[in-house]
Gaussian input, Z-matrix of N, CA and C with variables (Angstrom, degrees):
# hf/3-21g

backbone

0 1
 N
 C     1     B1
 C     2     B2     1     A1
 N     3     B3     2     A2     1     D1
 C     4     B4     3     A3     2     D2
 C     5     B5     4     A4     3     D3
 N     6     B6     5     A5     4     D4
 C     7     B7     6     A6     5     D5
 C     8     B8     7     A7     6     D6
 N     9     B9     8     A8     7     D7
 C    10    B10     9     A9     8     D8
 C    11    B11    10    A10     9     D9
 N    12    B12    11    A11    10    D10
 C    13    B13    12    A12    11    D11
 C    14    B14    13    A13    12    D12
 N    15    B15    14    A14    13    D13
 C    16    B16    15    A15    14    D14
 C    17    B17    16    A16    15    D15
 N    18    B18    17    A17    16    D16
 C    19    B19    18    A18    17    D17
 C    20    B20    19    A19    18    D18
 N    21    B21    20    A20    19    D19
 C    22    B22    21    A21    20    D20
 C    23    B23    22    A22    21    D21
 N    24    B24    23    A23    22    D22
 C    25    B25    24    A24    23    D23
 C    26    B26    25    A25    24    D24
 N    27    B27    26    A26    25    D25
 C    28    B28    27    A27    26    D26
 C    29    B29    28    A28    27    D27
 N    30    B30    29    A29    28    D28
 C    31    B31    30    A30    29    D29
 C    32    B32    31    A31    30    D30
 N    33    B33    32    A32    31    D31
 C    34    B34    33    A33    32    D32
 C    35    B35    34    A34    33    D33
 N    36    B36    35    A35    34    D34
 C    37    B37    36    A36    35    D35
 C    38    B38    37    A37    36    D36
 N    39    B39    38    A38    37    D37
 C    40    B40    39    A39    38    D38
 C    41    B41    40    A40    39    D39
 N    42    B42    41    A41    40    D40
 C    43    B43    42    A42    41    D41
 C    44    B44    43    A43    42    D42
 N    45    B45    44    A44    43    D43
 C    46    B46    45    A45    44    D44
 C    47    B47    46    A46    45    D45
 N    48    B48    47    A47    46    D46
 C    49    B49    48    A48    47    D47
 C    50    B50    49    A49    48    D48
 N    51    B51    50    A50    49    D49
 C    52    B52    51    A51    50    D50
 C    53    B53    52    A52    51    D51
 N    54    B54    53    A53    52    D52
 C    55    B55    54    A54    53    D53
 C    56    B56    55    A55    54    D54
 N    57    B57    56    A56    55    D55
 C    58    B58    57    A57    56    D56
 C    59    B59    58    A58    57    D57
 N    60    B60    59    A59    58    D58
 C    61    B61    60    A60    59    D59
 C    62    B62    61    A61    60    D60
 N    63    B63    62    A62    61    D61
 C    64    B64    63    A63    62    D62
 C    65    B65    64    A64    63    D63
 N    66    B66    65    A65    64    D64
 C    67    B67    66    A66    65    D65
 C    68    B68    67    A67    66    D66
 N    69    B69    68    A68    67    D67
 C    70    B70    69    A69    68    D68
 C    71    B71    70    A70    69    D69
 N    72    B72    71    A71    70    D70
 C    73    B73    72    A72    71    D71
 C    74    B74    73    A73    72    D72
 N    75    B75    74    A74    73    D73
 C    76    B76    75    A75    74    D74
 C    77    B77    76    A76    75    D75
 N    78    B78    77    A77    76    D76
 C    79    B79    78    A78    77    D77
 C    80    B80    79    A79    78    D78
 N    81    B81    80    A80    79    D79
 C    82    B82    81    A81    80    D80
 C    83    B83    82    A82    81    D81
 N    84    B84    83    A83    82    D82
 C    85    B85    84    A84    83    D83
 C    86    B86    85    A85    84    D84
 N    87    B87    86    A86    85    D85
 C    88    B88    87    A87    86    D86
 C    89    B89    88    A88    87    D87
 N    90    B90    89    A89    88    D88
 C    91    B91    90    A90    89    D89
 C    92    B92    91    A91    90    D90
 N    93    B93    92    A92    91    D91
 C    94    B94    93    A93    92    D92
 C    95    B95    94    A94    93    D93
 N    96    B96    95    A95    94    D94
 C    97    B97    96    A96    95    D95
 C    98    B98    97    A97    96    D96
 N    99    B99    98    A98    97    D97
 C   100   B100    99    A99    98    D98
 C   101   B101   100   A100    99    D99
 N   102   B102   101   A101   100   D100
 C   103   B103   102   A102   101   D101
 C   104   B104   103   A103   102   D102
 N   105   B105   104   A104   103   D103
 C   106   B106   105   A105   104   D104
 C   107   B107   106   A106   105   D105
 N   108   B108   107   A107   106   D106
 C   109   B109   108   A108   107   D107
 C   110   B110   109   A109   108   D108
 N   111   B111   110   A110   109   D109
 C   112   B112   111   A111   110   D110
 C   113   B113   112   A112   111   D111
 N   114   B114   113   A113   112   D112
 C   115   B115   114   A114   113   D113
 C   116   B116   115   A115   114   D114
 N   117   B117   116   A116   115   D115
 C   118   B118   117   A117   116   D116
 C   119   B119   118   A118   117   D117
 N   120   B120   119   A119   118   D118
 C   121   B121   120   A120   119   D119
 C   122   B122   121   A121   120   D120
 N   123   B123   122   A122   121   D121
 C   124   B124   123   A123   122   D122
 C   125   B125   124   A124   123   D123
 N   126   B126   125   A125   124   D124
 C   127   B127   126   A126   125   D125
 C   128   B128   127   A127   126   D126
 N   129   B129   128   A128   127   D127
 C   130   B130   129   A129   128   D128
 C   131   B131   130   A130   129   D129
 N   132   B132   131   A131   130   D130
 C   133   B133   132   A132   131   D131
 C   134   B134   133   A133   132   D132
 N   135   B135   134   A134   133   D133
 C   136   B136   135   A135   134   D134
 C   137   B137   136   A136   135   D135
 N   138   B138   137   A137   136   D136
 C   139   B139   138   A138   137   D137
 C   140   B140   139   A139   138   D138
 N   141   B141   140   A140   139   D139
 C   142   B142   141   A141   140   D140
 C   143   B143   142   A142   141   D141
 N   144   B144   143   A143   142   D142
 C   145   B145   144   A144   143   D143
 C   146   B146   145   A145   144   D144
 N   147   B147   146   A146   145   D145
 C   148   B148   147   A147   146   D146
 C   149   B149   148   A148   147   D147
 N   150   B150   149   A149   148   D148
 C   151   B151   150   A150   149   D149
 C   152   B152   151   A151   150   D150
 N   153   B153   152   A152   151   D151
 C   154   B154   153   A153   152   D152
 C   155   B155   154   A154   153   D153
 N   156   B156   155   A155   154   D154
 C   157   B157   156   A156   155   D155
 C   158   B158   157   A157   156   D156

   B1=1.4469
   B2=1.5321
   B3=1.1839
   B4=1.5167
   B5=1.1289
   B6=0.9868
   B7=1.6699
   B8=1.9573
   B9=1.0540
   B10=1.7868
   B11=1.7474
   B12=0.9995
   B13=1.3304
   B14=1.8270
   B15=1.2346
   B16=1.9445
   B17=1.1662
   B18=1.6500
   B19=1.1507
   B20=2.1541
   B21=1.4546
   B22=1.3929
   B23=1.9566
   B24=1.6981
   B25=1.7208
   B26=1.3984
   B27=1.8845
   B28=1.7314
   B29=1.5510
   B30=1.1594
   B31=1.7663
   B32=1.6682
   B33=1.5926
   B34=1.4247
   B35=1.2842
   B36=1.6080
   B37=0.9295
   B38=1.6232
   B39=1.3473
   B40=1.8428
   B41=1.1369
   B42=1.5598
   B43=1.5079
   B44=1.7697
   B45=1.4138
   B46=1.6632
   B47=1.8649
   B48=1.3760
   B49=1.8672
   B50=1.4829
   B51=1.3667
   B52=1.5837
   B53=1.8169
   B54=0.8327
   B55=2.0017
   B56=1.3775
   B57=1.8448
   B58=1.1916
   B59=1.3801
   B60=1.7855
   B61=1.0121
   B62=2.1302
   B63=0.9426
   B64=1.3400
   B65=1.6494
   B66=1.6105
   B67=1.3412
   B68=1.5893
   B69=1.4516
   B70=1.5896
   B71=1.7250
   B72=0.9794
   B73=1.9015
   B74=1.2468
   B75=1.3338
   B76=1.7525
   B77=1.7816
   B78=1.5268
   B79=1.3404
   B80=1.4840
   B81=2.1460
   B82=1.4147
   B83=1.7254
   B84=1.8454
   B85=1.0599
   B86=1.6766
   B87=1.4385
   B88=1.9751
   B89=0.8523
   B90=1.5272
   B91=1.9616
   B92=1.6035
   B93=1.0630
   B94=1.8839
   B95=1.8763
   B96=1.5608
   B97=1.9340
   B98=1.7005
   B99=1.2755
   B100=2.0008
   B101=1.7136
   B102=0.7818
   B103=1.7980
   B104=1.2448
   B105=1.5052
   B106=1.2311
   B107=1.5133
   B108=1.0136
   B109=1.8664
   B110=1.6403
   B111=1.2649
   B112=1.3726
   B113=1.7760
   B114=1.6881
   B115=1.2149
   B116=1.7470
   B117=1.1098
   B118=1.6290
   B119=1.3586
   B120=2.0169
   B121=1.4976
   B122=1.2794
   B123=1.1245
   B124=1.4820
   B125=1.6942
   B126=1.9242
   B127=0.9598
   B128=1.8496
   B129=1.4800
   B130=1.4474
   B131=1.2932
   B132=1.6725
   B133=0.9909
   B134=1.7222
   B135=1.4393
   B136=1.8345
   B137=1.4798
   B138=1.4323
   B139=1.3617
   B140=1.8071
   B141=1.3542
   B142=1.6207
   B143=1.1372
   B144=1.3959
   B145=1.4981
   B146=1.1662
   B147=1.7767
   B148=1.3702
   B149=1.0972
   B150=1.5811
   B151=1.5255
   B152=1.6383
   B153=1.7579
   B154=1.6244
   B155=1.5493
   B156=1.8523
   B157=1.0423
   B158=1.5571
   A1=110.18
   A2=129.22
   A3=146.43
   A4=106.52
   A5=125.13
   A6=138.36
   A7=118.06
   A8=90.82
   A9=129.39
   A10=95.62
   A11=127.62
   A12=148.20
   A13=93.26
   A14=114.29
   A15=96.78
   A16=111.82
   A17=118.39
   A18=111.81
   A19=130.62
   A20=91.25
   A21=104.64
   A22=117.71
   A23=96.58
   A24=100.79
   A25=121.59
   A26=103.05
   A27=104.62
   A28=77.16
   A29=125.39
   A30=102.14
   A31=108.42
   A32=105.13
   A33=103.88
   A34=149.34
   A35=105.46
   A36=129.05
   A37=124.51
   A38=105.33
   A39=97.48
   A40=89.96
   A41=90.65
   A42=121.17
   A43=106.54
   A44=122.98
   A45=124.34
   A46=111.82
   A47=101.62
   A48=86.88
   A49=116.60
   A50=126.89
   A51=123.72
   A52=106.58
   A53=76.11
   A54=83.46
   A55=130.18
   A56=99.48
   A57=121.66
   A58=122.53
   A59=124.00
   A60=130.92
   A61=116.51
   A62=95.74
   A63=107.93
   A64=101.36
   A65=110.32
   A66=101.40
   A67=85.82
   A68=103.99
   A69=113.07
   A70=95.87
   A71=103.57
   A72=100.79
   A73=79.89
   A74=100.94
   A75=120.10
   A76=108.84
   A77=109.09
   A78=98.61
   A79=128.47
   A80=102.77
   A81=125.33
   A82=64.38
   A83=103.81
   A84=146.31
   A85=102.53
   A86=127.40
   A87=109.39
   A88=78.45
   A89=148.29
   A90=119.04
   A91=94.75
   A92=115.53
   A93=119.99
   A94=84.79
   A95=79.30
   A96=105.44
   A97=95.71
   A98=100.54
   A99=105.77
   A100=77.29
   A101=163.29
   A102=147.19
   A103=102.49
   A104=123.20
   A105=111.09
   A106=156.35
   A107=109.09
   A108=151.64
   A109=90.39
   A110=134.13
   A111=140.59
   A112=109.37
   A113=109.90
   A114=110.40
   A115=126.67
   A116=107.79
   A117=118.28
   A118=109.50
   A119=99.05
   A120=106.46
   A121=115.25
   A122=117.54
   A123=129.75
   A124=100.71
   A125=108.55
   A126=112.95
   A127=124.84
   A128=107.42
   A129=115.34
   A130=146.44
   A131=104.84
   A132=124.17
   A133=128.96
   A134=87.34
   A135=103.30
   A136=105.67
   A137=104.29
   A138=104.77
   A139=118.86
   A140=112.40
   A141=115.04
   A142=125.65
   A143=132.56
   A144=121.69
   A145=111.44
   A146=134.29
   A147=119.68
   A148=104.70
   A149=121.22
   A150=132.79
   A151=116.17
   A152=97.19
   A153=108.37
   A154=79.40
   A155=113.32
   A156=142.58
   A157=114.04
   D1=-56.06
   D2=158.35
   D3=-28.14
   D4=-45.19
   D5=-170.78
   D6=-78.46
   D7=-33.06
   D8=-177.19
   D9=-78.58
   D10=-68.77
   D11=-160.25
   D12=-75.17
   D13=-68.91
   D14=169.68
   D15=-45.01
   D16=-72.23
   D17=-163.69
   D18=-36.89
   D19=-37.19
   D20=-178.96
   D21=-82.49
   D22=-26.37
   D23=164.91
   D24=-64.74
   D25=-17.20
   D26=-156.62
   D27=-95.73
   D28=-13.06
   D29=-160.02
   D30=-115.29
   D31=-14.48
   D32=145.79
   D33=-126.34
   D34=33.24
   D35=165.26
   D36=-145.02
   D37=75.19
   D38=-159.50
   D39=-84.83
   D40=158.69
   D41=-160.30
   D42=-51.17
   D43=-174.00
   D44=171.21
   D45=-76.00
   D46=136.28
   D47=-170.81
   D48=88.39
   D49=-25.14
   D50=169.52
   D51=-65.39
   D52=161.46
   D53=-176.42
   D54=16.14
   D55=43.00
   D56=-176.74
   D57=12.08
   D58=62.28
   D59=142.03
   D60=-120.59
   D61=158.75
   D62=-179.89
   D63=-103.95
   D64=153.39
   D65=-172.45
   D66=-138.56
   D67=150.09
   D68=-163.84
   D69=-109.87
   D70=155.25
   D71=176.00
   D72=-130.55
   D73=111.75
   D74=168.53
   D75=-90.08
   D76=17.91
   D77=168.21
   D78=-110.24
   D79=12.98
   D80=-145.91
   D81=-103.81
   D82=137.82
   D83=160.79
   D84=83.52
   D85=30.37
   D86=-173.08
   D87=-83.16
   D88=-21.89
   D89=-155.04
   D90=-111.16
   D91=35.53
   D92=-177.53
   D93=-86.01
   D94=138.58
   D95=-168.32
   D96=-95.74
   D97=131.20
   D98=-178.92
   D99=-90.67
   D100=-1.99
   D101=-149.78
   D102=-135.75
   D103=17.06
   D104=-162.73
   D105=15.36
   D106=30.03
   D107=-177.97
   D108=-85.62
   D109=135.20
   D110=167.18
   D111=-125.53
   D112=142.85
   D113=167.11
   D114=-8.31
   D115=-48.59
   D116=-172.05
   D117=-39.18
   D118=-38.27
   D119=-162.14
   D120=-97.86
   D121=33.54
   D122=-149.34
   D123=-80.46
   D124=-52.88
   D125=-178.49
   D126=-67.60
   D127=-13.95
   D128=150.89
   D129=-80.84
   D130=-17.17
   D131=155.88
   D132=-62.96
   D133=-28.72
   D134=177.55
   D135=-73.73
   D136=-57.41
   D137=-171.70
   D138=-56.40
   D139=-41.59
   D140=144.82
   D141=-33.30
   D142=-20.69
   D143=-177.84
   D144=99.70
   D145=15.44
   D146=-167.70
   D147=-81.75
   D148=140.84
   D149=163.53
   D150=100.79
   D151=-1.44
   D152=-174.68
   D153=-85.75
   D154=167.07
   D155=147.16
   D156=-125.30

């Protein structure tokens, strides 16, 4: 299984610098906070009332 599981990480995901392209993760920063409040505070944020009307 171990063996199964490299083989298929190396072949769809080659390493940084293999086949000289770079790959962008256009999903690094969507959950970036404008209010500077982070996940952590989530459960204080609840207790505040966020998201009630």
């Amino acid at each position: 299984m171990e063996s199964l599981i490299s083989e298929t990480l190396e072949r769809d995901f080659p390493a940084h610098g293999q086949q000289g392209t770079k790959r962008k993760l256009g999903f690094v920063g969507m959950g970036t906070s404008r209010t500077g409040r982070t996940a952590r505070e989530a459960d204080d944020m609840l207790a505040e009332g966020f998201g009630r009307d």
